[in-house]
C-alpha positions in Angstrom: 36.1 -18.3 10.5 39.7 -18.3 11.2 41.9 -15.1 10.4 43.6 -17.0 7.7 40.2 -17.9 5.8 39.0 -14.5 6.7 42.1 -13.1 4.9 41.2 -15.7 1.9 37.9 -14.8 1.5 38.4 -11.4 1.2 41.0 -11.8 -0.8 38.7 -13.9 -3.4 35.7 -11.3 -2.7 37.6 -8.7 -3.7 38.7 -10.5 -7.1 35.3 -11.1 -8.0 34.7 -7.6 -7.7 37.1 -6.5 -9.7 36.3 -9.1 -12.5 32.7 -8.0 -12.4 33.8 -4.6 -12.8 36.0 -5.3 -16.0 33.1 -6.8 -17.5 30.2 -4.2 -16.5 32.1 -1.0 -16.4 29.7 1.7 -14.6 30.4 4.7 -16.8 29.5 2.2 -19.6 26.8 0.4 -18.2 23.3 1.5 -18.2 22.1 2.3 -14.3 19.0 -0.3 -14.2 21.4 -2.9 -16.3 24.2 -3.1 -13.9 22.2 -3.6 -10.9 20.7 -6.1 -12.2 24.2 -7.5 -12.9 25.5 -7.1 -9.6 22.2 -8.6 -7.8 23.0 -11.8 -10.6 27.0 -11.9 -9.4 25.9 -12.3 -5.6 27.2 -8.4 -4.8 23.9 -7.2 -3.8 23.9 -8.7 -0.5 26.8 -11.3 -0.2 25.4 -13.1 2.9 22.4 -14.4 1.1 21.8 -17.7 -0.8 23.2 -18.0 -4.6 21.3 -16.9 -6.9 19.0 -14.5 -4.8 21.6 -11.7 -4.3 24.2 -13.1 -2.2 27.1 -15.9 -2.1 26.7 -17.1 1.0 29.0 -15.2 2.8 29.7 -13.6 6.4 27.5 -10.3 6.3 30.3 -8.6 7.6 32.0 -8.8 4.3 29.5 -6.8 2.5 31.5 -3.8 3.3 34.6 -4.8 1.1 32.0 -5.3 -1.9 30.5 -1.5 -1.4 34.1 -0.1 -1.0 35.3 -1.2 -3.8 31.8 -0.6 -6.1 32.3 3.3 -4.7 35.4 3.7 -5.9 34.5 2.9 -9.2 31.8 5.2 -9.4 29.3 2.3 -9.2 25.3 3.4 -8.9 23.3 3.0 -6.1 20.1 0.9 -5.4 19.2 4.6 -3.7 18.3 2.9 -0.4 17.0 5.9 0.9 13.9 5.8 -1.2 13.2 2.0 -0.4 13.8 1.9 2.9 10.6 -0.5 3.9 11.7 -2.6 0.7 15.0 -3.4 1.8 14.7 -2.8 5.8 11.5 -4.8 6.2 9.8 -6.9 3.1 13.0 -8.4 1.7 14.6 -9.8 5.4 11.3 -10.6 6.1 10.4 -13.1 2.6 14.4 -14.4 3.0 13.1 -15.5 6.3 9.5 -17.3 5.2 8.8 -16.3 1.9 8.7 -19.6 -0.6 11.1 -19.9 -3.5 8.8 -18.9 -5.9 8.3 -15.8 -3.6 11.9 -15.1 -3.0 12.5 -15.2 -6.8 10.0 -12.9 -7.5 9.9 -10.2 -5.8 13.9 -9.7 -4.5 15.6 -8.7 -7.4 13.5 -5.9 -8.3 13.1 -5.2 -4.7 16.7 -5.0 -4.4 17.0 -2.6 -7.8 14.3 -0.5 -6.4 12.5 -0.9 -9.4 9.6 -1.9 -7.1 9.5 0.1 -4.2 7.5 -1.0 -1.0 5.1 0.5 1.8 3.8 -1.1 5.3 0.2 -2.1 5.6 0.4 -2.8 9.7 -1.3 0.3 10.9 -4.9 1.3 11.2 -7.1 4.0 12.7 -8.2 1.2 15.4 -5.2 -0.1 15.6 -1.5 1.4 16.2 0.1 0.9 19.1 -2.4 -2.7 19.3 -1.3 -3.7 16.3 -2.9 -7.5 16.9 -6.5 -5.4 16.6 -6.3 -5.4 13.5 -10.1 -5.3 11.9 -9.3 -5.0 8.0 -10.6 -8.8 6.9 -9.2 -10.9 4.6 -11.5 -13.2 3.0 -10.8 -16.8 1.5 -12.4 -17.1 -2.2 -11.5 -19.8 -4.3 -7.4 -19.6 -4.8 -7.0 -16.3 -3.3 -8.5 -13.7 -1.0 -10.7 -10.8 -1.5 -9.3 -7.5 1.2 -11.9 -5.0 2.6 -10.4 -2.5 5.0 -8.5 0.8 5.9 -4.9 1.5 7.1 -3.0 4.6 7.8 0.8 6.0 8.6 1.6 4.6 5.1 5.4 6.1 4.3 5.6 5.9 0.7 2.1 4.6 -0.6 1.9 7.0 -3.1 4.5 5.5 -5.1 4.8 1.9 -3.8 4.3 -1.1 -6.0 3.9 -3.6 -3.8 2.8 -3.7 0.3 3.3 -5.7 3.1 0.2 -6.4 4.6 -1.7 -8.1 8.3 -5.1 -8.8 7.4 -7.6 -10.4 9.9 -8.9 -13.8 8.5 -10.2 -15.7 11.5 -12.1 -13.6 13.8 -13.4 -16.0 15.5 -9.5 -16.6 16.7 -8.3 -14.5 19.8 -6.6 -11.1 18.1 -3.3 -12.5 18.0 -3.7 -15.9 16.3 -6.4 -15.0 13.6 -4.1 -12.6 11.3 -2.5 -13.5 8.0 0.8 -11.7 6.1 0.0 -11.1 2.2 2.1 -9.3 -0.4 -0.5 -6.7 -1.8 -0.2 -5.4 -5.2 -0.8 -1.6 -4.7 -1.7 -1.0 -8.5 -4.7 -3.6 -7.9 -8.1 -2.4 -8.5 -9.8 -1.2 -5.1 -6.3 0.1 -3.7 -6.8 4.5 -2.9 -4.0 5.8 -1.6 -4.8 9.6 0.2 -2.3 11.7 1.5 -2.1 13.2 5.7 -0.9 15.8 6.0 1.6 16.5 9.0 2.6 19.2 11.0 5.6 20.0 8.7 3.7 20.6 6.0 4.2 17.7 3.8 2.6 14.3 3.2 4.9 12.1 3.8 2.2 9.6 5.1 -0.9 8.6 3.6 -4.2 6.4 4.2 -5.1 3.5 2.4 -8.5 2.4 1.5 -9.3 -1.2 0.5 -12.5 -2.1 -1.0 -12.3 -6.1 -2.4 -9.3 -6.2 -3.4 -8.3 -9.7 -4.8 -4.4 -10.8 -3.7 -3.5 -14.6 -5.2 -3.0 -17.2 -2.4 0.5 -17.2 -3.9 1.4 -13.8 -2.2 0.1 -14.9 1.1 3.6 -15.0 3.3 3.8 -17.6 6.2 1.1 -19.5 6.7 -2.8 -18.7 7.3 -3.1 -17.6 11.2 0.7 -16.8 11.3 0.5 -13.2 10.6 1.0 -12.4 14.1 4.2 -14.3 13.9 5.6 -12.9 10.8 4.7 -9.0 11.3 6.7 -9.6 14.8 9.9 -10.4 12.6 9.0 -7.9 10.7 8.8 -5.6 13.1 12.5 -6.4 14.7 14.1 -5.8 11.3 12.6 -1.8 11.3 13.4 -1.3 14.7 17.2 -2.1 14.1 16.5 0.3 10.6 15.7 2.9 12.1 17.8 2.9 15.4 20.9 2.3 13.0 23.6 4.5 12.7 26.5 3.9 11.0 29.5 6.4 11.7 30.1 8.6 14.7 28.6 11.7 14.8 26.1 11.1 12.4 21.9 12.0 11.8 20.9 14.5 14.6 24.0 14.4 16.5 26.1 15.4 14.4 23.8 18.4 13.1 23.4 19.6 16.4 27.3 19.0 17.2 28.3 21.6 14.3 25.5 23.9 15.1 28.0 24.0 18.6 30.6 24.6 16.5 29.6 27.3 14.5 28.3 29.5 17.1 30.9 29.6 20.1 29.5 32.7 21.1 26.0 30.9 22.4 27.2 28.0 24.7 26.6 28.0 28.1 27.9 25.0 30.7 24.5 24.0 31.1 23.9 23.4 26.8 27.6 21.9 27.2 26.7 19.4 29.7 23.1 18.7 27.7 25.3 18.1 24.5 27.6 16.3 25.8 25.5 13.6 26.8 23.5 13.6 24.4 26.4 12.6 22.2 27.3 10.1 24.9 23.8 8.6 24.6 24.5 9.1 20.6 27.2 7.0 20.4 26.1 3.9 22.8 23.4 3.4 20.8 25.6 3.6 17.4 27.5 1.1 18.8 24.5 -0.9 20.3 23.3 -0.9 16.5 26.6 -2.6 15.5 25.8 -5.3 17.8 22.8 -6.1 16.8 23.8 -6.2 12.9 26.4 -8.9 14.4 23.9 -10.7 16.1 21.5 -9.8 12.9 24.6 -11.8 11.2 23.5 -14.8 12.5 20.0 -14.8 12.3 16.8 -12.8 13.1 17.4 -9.8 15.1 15.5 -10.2 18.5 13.3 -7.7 20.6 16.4 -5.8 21.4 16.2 -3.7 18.6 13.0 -2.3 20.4 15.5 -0.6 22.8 17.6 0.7 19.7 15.0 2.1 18.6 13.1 3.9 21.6 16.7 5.4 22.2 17.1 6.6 19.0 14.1 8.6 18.6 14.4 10.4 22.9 17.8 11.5 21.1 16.8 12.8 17.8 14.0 14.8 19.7 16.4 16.4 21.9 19.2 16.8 19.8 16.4 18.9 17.4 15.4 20.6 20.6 18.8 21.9 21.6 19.6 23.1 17.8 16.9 25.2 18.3 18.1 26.4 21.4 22.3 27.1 20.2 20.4 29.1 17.1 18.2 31.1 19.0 15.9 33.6 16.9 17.7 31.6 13.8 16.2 28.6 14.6 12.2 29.7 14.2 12.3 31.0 10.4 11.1 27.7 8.7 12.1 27.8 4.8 8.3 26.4 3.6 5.1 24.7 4.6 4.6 23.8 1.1 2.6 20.7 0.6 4.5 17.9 -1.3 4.5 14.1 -1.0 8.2 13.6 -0.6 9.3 9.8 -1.1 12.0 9.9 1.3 12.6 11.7 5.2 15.9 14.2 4.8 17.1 15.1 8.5 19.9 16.6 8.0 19.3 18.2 4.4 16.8 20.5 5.6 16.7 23.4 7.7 16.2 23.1 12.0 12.3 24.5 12.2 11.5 20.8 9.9 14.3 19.0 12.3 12.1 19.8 15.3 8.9 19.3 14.0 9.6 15.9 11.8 11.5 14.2 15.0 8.1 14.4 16.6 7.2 11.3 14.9 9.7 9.2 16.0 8.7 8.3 19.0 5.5 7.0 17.1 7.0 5.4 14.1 7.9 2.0 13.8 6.5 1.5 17.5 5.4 4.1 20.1 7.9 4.6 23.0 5.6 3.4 25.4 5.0 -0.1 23.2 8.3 -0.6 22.5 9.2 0.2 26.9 6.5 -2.6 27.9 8.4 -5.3 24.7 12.2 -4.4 26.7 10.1 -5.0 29.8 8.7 -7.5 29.4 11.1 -9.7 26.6 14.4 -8.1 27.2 14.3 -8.3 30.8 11.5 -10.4 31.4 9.5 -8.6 33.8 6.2 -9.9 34.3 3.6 -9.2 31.7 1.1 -6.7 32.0 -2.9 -8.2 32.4 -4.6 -8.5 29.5 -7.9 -9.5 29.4 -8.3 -10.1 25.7 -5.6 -12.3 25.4 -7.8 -15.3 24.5 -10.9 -14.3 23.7 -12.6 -14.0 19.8 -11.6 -11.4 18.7 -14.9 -10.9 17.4 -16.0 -10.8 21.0 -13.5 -7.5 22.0 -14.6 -5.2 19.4 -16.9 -2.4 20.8 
């Protein structure tokens, strides 16, 4: 786009904005009602199709949309409690869902009046996330689910769940998975919390005993699963990894802690710190690459290094807080078990910092899964032996 159709469509963007706000004034305008509004005008996310969100524009230009919608005092679709929703199930139907799907579910996705957990994980299978064993079984228009997962953020008050599901065994691990949308209010759904080590239950496990999802809410075609959990998969990497101003998340927590107590540096914390923010800040603006390149497509395995990254410096940035604070840093406000429905870094106090950054180098991918995908697909290093590769699946399980 030239600058001079840049400057035009901005220019009309902004216009539409300020129409939409004359005719659904926030501080008149029920919360529920004007988000609802807004996803209908095409403000929700602007590079999406009309009439699901967006008006077919650059991505790039949603930032002229928020700026404007904060100024007036607009609500939020509080992204920080939807995270999965927004970061994972709704690129993910844009990309293969069917209309009907797309008309559905994004909207009220969007809103958050449906919020949204991962299925992916199970006690057999993390880090091989193709070994899947929870079976999916074909019964007249739809298919009846039998199986257990577990590291579900959010489950406790999800609506709806992306799920992989195995449906061919006799297909080697990779090829015989489906994707479903799984109503988590369906009968046979138990949701149990896990407790972790800060105290809370963030997580849970999920039991499913025959539960019935329609054919309809099967994403991607039967024995594609594989292939849609791997885009997926991309889109949370590049959520989680993302930061979007300098010295921000753990950083920038650990930068003021610097700040605030003069009297406890040494060169040898100075030189940690500083690059650590070094490291901080190429990955921020490694993140804003990828939402370019997101711009234009599916994001690709890069964001597997975005994300290993981001979690080695959130873990040491927690570690050196607790270093600059000294005796400070081990009090630890409460072990007080709650099922929290979102992850607050730099809202609580250091002890949770330490302890809650232990899990990032195991969510949304271990580190050593997501060293052997830049390996391997970002710099094409030959592939490790697998011996499984294409046999039944049926045949590899002990």
């Amino acid at each position: 786009m030239s600058d001079a159709l840049a400057a035009d469509a901005v220019s009309e963007l902004e216009q539409r904005v300020t129409t939409f706000l004359t005719e659904h004034a926030p501080a008149e305008t029920d919360r529920l009602d004007f988000l609802r509004a807004q996803f209908d005008a095409g403000l929700a996310w602007v590079w999406c199709p009309v009439g699901l969100g967006g008006l077919d524009l650059p991505r790039s230009l949603q930032g002229v949309v928020d700026t404007l919608l904060e100024r007036a005092g607009a609500p939020t679709n509080a992204p920080e409690k939807n995270g999965i929703g927004l970061g994972m199930a709704a690129p993910t139907i844009l990309a293969v869902g069917t209309d009907e799907q797309k008309r559905r579910f994004l909207r009220p996705l969007w809103t958050g009046e449906e919020i949204w957990c991962q299925l992916f994980s199970e006690p057999g299978a993390g880090s091989d996330l193709a070994n899947v064993s929870t079976r999916a079984v074909r019964d007249g228009d739809g298919w009846v689910v039998n199986g257990q997962k577990v590291w579900t953020s959010g489950a406790q008050t999800a609506r709806f769940a992306i799920l992989v599901a195995r449906t061919d065994p006799d297909q080697p691990k990779h090829a015989g998975l489906t994707y479903f949308l799984c109503d988590m209010t369906d009968a046979g759904v138990d949701v149990r919390p896990l407790r972790q080590i800060t105290g809370e239950a963030e997580f849970n496990e999920v039991f499913l005993t025959d539960v019935r999802i329609p054919d309809s809410q099967r994403l991607g075609a039967e024995g594609q699963g594989w292939r849609v959990a791997n885009a997926t998969l991309n889109n949370e990497r590049v959520s989680i990894g993302r930061s979007a101003e300098r010295e921000s998340a753990m950083i920038g927590v650990v930068a003021r802690t610097w700040r605030e107590h003069p009297d406890r540096r040494t060169p040898e914390l100075h030189d940690r710190l500083l690059r650590l923010w070094v490291d901080a800040e190429v990955l921020r603006l490694t993140g804003q690459r990828l939402q370019q390149k997101l711009a234009q497509g599916q994001p690709g395995p890069e964001g597997a290094a975005m994300k290993l990254g981001f979690a080695r410096v959130a873990q040491q940035a927690s570690g050196l807080e607790l270093e600059l604070l000294g005796e400070e840093g081990l009090r630890y406000s409460e072990w007080t078990m709650r099922r929290p429905d979102r992850v607050d870094f730099t809202g609580r106090d250091a002890g949770y910092r330490y302890l809650r950054a232990k899990g990032n180098s195991i969510e949304g991918g271990t580190s050593e899964i997501l060293r052997n995908i830049v390996a391997e697909r970002v710099l094409g290093l030959p592939a490790e032996h697998r011996v499984d590769k294409d046999r039944p699946w049926k045949e590899t399980v002990k």
